[in-house]
C-alpha positions in Angstrom: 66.1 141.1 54.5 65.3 138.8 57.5 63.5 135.7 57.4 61.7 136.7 60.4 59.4 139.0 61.6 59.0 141.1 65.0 56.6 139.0 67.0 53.5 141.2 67.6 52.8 141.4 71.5 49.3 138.9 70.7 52.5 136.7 70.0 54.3 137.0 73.1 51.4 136.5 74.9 50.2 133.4 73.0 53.2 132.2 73.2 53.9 132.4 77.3 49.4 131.5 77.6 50.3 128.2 75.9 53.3 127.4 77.3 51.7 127.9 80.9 48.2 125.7 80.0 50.6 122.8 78.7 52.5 123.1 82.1 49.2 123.5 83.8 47.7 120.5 82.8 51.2 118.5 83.3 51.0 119.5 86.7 47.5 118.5 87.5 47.3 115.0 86.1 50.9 114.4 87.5 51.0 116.0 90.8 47.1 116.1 91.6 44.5 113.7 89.9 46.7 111.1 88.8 47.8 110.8 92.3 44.3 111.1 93.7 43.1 108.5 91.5 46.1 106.1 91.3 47.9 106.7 94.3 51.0 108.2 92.2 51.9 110.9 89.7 51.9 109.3 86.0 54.4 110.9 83.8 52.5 109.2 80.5 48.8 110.7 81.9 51.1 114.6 82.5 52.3 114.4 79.2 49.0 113.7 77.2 47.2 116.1 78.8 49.5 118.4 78.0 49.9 117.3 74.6 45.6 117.6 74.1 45.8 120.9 75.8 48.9 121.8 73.1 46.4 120.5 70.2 43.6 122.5 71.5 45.5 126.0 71.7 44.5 127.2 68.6 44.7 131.0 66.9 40.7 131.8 68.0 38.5 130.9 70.7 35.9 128.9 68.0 39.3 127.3 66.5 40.3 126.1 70.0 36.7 124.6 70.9 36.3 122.8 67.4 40.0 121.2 67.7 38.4 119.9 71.0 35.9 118.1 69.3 37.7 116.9 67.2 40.4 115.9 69.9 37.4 113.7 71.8 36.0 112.2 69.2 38.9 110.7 67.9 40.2 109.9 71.4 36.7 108.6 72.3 36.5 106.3 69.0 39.9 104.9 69.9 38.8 104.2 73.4 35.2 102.6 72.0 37.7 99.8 70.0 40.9 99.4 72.5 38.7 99.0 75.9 36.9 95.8 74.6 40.2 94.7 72.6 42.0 95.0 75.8 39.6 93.5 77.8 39.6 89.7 75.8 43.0 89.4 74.2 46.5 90.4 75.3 48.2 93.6 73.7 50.0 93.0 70.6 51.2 94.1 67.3 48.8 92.2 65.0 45.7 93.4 67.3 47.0 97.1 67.1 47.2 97.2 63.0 43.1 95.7 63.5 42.0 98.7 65.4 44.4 101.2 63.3 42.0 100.1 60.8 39.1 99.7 62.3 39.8 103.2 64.0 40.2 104.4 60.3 37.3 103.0 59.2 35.3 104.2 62.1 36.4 107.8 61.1 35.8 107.5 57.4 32.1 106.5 58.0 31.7 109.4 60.6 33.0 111.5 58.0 36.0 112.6 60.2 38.4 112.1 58.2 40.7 115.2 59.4 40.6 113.2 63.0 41.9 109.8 61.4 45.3 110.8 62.6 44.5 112.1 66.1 42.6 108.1 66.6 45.7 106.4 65.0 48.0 108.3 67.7 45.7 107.6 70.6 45.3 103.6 69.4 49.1 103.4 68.9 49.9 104.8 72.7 47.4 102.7 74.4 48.3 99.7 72.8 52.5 100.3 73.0 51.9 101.3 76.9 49.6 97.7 77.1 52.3 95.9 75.1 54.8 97.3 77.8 52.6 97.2 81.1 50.4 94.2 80.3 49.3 93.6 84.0 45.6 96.0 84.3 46.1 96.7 80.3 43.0 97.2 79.8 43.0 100.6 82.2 45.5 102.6 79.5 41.7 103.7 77.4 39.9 105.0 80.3 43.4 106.8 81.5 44.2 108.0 78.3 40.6 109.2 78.0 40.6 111.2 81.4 43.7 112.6 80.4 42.2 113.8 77.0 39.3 115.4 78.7 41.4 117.6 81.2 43.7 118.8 78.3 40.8 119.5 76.0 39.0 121.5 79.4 42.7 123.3 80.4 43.6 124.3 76.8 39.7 125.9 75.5 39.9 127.5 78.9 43.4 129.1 78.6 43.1 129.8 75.2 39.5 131.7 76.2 41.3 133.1 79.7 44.3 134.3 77.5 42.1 136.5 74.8 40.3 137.7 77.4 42.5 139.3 79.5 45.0 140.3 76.4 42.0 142.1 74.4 40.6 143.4 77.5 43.8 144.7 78.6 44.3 146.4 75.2 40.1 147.6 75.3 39.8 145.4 71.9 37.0 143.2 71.1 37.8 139.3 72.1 38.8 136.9 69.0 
């Protein structure tokens, strides 16, 4: 008996539709906003849109646009502590255990608690990138925030694009 099953064409197609939004929004942020906007492609900005448009690819259209919500809302909260933070005192370890909790906190009394996580990873990039490129530190929120939005915006639309045209394609009704 083998462990795994034939992968349904949906599948393949999810598959290959995912693959090409992550590589999507690598491409813009890398090779065409971050380079508008900063002069040069940012690996780091590439790689975490990619990474929100990855979170955002979920199994249905509603499951894609509620992990997007959930995506900038914990990136936003995250952003609301780290851009004052960053903007009075100097990136370090002590200050990024404060707004782990505070970003914790923030959550818990939002009643987010299934977005704690997503607001810890945010807070622990920005403030590792600040720790390492302390000069204009307090830029990493607002990049890691613009970044955010174009993953959440490529992913819900691939995911959307990629039903479409597979269900339509196959003259069944769009999940």
């Amino acid at each position: 008996m083998s462990i795994l099953k034939k992968p349904s064409a949906w599948d393949i197609a999810y598959s290959l539709a995912m693959a090409l939004a992550c590589l999507i929004s690598y491409t813009v942020m890398t090779q065409v906003l971050n380079v508008a906007i900063e002069g040069h492609g940012d690996l780091l900005g590439g790689m975490w849109a990619a990474v929100a448009t990855a979170f955002v690819f979920r199994d249905s259209r509603q499951h894609s646009v509620t992990a997007g919500v959930g995506r900038l809302i914990a990136t936003s909260a995250s952003f609301a502590l780290c851009l004052p933070y960053l903007w009075f005192i100097r990136a370090n370890v002590a200050g990024m255990g404060i707004l782990l909790a505070a970003g914790t906190l923030v959550m818990l009394l939002l009643e987010r608690r299934e977005d704690i996580i997503t607001t810890a990873i945010t807070t622990i990039v920005v403030m590792v990138v600040a720790v390492l490129s302390p000069e204009d530190a307090w830029k990493q929120p607002l990049l890691r925030l613009f970044d955010t939005v174009i993953g959440i915006v490529i992913g819900v639309a691939g995911k959307w694009v990629a039903s479409f045209a597979f269900y339509r394609v196959r003259g069944e009704s769009v999940r």
